[in-house]
N, C-alpha and C positions, 0 to 999 in steps of 0.2 A: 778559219780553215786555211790551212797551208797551199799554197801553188807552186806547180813545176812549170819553169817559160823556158820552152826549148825555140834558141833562135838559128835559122839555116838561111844562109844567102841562095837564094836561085837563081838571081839577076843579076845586074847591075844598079842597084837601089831599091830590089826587091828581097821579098825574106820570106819565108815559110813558117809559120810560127805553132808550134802543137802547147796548149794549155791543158794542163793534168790538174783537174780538181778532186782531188777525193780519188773515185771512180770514175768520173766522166774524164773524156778529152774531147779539147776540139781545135779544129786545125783552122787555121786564116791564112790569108794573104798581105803582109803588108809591103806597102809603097811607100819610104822614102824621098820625096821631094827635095829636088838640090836645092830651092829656096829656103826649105827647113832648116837642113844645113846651113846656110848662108848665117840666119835669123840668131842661131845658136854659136856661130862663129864651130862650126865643127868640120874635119874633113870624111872624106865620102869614105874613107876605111872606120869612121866611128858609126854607120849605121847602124848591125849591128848592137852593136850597144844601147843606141839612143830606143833601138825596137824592144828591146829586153825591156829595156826602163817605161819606156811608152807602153807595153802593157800592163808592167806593173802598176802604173802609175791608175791605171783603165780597171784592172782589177782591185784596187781598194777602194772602187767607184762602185765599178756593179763586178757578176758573175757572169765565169767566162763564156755562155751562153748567150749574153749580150753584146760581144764586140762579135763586130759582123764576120761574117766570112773573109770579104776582100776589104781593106782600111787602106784610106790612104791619109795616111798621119795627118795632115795639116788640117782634117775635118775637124778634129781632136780641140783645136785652136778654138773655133766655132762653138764645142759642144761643152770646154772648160774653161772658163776663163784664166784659171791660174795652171792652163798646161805648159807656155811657156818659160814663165817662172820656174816652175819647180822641174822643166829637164834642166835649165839651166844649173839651178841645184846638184843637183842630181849628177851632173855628169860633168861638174867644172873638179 
């Protein structure tokens, strides 16, 4: 099944994220961590981006029903072992 990942900045290293599966959506919160950045050698205007790709990455994992409401990425670190790998990928 196909997904829409609509990314909105609210913050300053915060984002709004609404995932369209199908029928459902649902909306999160993601957090940004400047250490993230660091890790990834990225600067703070690629968040953004790294959040699009960070939940894509969360959605060919599970359904968008199971990334929490509020995320703050570096959990992500803990719960994949190859998440940092593959933003690297991903976004070099």
């Amino acid at each position: 099944m196909s997904e829409k990942i609509e990314v909105t900045e609210i913050g300053r290293l915060e984002y709004g994220v609404r995932v369209t599966e199908g029928q459902d959506t649902t909306h999160h919160r993601v957090v940004v961590p400047e250490q993230l950045l660091d890790q990834l050698l990225l600067e703070e205007e690629d968040g953004a981006r790294l959040v699009q790709e960070a939940v894509a990455f969360f959605m060919e994992e599970e359904h968008a029903d199971a990334l929490p409401g509020d995320l703050v990425l570096s959990e992500l670190i803990g719960e994949y072992e190859n998440f940092l790998p593959e933003m690297r990928n991903r976004l070099s």
